[in-house]
N, C-alpha and C positions, 0 to 999 in steps of 0.2 A: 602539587597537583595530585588531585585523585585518581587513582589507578583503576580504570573502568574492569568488573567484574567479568569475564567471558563465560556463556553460558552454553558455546556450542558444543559442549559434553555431560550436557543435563540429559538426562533420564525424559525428561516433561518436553513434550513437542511442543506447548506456548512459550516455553523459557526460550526455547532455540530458535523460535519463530521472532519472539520479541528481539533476539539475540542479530539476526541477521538480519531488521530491521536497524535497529540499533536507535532511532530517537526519531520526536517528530519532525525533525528536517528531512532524515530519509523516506517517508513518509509521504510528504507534503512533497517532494519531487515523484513519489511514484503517481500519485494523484494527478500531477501539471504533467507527467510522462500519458497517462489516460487523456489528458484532455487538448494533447497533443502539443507540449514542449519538448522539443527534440535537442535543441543550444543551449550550452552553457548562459549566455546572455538571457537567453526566455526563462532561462529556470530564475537566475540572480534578479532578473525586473519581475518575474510574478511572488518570490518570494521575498524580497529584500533581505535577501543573509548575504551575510560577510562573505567575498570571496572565494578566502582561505574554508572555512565550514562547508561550503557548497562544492569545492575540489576535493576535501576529504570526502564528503558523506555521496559524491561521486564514483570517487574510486572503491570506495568500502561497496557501495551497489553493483559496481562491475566485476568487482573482486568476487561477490558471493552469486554474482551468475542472474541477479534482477534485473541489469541493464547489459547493452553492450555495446561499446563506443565503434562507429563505424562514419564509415567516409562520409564526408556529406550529400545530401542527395542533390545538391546543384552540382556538384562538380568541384568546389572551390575547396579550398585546403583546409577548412574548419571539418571538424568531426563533431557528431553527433550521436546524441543516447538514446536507445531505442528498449522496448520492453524486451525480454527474452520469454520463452515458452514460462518459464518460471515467475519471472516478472508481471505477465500476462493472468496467471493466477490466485493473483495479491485482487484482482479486481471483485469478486465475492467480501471481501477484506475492506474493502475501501466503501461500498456498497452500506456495508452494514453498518460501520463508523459514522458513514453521511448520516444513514436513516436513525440512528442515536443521537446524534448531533440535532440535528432536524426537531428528532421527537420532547428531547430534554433540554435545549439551548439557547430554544430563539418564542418567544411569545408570539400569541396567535395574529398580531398585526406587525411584527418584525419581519423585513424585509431580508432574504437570504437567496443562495443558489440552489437550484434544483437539480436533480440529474434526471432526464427523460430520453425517451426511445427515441432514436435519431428517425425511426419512419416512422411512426405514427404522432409523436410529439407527446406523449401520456409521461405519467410519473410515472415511477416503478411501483409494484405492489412489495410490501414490506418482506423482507428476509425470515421465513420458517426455517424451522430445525425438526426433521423430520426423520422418522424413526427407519429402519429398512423396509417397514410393514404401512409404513406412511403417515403412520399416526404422526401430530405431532405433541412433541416433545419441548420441556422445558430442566430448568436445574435440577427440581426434587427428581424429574425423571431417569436422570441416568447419573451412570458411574463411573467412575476412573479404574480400566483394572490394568494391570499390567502386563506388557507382552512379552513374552520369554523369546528368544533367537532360535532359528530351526524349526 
């Protein structure tokens, strides 16, 4: 077995970001947690993963503070995973993924999921990356510099 690499002492906030992710199942549970899977059972039948995969990349999500398992809201003795202030957001994150997904994946008569505004019922307007000054911004536009402590 491969010895998965840990990245949560990289220098690079996407290494530690991708790091406490950790793959697309945890992923693809933050998404069904957005669109309102709370059970173990809703996540295993909206996703079809193997049990065991979906109680690891469970616990690795509540371990790192994305989710966090609490009583159920009927009363009954199941627990349930709810977003944390953290977890909550990853939803800019999910947002953009779709609208790449969307833009690069599926052909102009391909049938897919949308994400829209629960009051008005609209699509979202696509994800900018905008400067402090509000320009917007693209790759060649900016830099990686690095930040010193203190």
């Amino acid at each position: 077995m491969v010895t998965r690499t840990r990245l949560d002492d990289s220098p690079c906030p996407v290494a530690r970001s991708v790091d406490a992710i950790g793959d697309w199942w945890s992923l693809l549970i933050v998404r069904d947690a957005f669109d309102g899977s709370r059970r173990f059972g809703e996540f295993q039948r909206s996703l079809g993963v193997a049990k065991n995969i979906l109680t690891a990349r469970l616990r690795t999500l509540v371990a790192g503070g994305v989710l966090e398992s609490v009583p159920a809201s009927d009363g009954s003795a199941y627990r349930e995973y709810v977003l944390t202030a953290k977890g909550r957001a990853l939803f800019p994150v999910v947002v953009a993924l779709r609208q790449w997904g969307e833009e690069y994946f599926f052909g102009p008569d391909e049938p897919h999921s949308r994400l829209v505004d629960r009051e008005q019922g609209y699509g979202l307007r696509p994800l900018e990356v905008r400067a402090a000054d509000g320009r917007l911004v693209g790759p060649d536009d900016t830099t990686v510099r690095k930040v010193s402590p203190g």
